[in-house]
N, C-alpha and C positions, 0 to 999 in steps of 0.2 A: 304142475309137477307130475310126470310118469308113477303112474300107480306103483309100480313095483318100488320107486326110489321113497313115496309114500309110506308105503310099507316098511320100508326098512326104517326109517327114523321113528315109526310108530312103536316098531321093535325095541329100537333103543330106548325108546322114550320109557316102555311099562317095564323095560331091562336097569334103568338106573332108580324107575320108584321103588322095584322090590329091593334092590340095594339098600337106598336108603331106609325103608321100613324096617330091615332087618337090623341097620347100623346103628338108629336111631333108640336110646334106651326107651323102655318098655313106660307106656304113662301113668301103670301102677305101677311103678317101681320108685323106690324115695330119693331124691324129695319129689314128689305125686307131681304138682303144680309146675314146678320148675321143668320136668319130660313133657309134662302135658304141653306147656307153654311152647318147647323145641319144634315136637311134632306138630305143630299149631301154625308154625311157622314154615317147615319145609313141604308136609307133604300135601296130596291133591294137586289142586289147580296151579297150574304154571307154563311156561313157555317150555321151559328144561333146554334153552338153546345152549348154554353152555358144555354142560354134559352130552348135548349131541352133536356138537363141535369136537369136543373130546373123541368121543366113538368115529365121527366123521375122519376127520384127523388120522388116526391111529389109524384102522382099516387102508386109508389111503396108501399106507408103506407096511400093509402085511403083518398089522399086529392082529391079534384076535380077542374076539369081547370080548375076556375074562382079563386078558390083561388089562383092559382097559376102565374096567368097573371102579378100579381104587379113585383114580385120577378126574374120573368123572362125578362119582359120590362128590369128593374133596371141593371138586371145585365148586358143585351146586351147594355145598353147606356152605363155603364162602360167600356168595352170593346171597344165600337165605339169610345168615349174620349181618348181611351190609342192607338189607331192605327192612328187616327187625330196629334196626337200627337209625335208619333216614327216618324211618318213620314217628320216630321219636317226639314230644313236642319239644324237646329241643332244638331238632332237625329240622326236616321237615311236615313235622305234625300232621300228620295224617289219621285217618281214620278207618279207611278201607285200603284192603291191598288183596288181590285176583279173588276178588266177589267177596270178602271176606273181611270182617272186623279186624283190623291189625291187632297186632300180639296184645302190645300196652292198654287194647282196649279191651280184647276177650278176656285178657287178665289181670296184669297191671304194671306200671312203669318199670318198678326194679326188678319182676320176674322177667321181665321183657330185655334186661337191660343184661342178666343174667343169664337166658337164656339165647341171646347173642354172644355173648362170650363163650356160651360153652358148644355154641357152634364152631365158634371158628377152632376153639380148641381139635375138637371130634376131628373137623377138616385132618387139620395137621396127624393126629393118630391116625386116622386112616391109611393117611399116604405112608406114613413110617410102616406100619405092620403092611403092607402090600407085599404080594408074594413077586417082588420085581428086584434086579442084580440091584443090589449096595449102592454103586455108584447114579446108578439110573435113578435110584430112587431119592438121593443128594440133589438131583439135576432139580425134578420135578419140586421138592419140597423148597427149593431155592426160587425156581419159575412162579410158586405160587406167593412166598412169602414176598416177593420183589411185586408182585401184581395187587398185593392184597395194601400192602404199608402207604408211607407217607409222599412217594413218587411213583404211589399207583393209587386205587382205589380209596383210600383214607385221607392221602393229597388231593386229590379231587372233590371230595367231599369238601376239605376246606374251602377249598378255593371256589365252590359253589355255594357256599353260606357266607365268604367275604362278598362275593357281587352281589347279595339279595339290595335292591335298591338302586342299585351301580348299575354301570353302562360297559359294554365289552365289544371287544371289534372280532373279526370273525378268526383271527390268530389266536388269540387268550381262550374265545370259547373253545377252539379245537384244542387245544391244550387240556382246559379245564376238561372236556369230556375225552378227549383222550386217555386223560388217568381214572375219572371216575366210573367212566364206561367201557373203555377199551381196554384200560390193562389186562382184566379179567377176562375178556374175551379173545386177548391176545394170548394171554395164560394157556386157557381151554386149546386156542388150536397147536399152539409150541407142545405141550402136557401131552397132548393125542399122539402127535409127530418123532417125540423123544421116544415114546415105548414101541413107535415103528421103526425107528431106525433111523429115520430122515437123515441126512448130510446138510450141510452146512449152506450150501447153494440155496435146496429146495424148504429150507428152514427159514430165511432170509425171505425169501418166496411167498413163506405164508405167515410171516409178522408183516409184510406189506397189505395181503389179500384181509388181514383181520385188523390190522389199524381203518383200513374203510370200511369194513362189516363193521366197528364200535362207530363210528363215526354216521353211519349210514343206520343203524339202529339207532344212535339219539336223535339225528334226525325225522325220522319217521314217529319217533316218543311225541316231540315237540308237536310234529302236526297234527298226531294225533290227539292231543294235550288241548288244540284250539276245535280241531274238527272233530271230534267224537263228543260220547256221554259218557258217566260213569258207570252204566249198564252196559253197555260193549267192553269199554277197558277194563273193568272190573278195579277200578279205582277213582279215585275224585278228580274230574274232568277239569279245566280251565285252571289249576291250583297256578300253574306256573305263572300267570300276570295278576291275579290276583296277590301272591305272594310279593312280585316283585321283582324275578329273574330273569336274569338276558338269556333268551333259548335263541335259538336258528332264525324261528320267526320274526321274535321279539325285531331280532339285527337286522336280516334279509329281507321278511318279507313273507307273504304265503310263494308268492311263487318266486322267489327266491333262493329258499330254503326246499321248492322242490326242483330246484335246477342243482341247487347243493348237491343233495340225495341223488339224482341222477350221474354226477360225477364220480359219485362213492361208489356206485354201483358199477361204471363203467371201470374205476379204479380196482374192483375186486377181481372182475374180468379178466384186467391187464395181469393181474398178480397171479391166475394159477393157470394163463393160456400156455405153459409148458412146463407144466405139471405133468399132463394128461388125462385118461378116463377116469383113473381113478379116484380124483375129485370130484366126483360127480354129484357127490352129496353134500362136499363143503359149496358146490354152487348151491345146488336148492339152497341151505338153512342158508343164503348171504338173499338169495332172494325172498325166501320166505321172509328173514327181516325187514327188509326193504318194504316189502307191500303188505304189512299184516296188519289186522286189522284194530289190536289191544295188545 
């Protein structure tokens, strides 16, 4: 990646943590436990590819950070609600998540369970108080609530705890992570592109180029799920055959699932080759997903 285009997502990156630390209520502020638990959750260690999909995005059709800051916060607290949440031992029981005790463990089930819900809440107020036109701001709280429900994000989820044991062919799994991985990262690029202006063509455009970025990100989870440790990922390595679920691998194969990934990647390609330069950064973060390392 060009150092300068480096820089710029680095930008955006320490651009959406102070957001969030500012958004996020104070951890002495009451109830103590339940803030502490939120910020527990969102801030430090993370990829933040979402919100820098968001920034990516927007910039690309001439919007400017600040407008971009709501939609990008929103979407990341979304995202922190649904990994609070997996992590569940309901869910998927986990124990660590980016180097770090998951919530229900540094604190405890129901403050965890509460202080997911009052994430996604936060999301949503965020996006309402943005200082963006009425209707703009309808658009976006519509994009997210549609990525976030039960034929995005939360349908996926099901549909990933009905296979634990089961067998799936390579349609069902792309479905399956299509909503639990992809809507929100469809979200993020549509979110960015709505406060640029984008038309209708170049909109189409890029729920193509971010259906294979979701796509092309679980695939890269998965191999790295079989090929990593939990010292690199900053989460518990191998959980997925242990547990029981059909990933990429599971189906494909290792080098199946890396001929997959390679389609997704050529797929993203295809989706913003007349766009122009201005994408320049939604390639990096499609590539940085593809080849990262946790």
């Amino acid at each position: 990646m060009p150092a300068t285009e480096a820089a710029r997502l680095a930008g955006w990156r320490a651009r959406c943590e102070h957001t969030l630390d500012a958004l996020l209520p104070a951890a002495d502020a009451a109830p103590e436990r339940l803030h502490a638990a939120m910020r527990h959750a969102v801030l430090g260690a993370g990829k933040r590819l979402r919100p820098l999909l968001v920034y990516a995005a927007g910039t690309a059709f001439g919007a400017e950070d600040a407008a971009l800051d709501a939609p990008a916060a929103a979407v990341e607290l979304i995202h922190a609600y649904s990994l609070v949440h997996d992590d569940l031992p309901a869910m998927d029981d986990d124990a660590l998540r980016r180097g770090q005790p998951t919530v229900h463990v540094a604190f405890d089930e129901a403050n965890a369970i509460l202080a997911g819900d009052a994430l996604q809440c936060l999301a949503f107020e965020v996006l309402s108080a943005a200082a963006l036109p009425e209707a703009l701001r309808v658009a976006l709280l519509r994009s997210l609530a549609q990525a976030s429900g039960s034929r995005g994000m939360a349908g996926g989820q099901a549909l990933d705890l009905a296979a634990v044991g089961g067998s799936m062919d390579t349609a069902a799994l792309e479905r399956m992570h299509g909503w639990k991985t992809g809507a929100l990262i469809r979200a993020a690029v549509r979110m960015g592109a709505l406060v640029g202006g984008a038309g209708e063509t170049a909109l189409q455009a890029l729920d193509r180029f971010a259906a294979a970025l979701g796509l092309a990100f679980q695939i890269r989870d998965d191999l790295l799920d079989v090929e990593s440790d939990a010292a690199t990922l900053g989460k518990t390595a191998g959980k997925d055959a242990r547990d029981g679920k059909p990933t990429y691998v599971s189906v494909l194969g290792l080098d199946g699932a890396r001929a997959a990934l390679e389609r997704q990647v050529a797929g993203m390609d295809a989706a913003l080759q007349d766009l122009g330069a201005g994408c320049s950064a939604l390639r990096a973060l499609g590539r940085m997903a593809a080849q990262r390392s946790h």
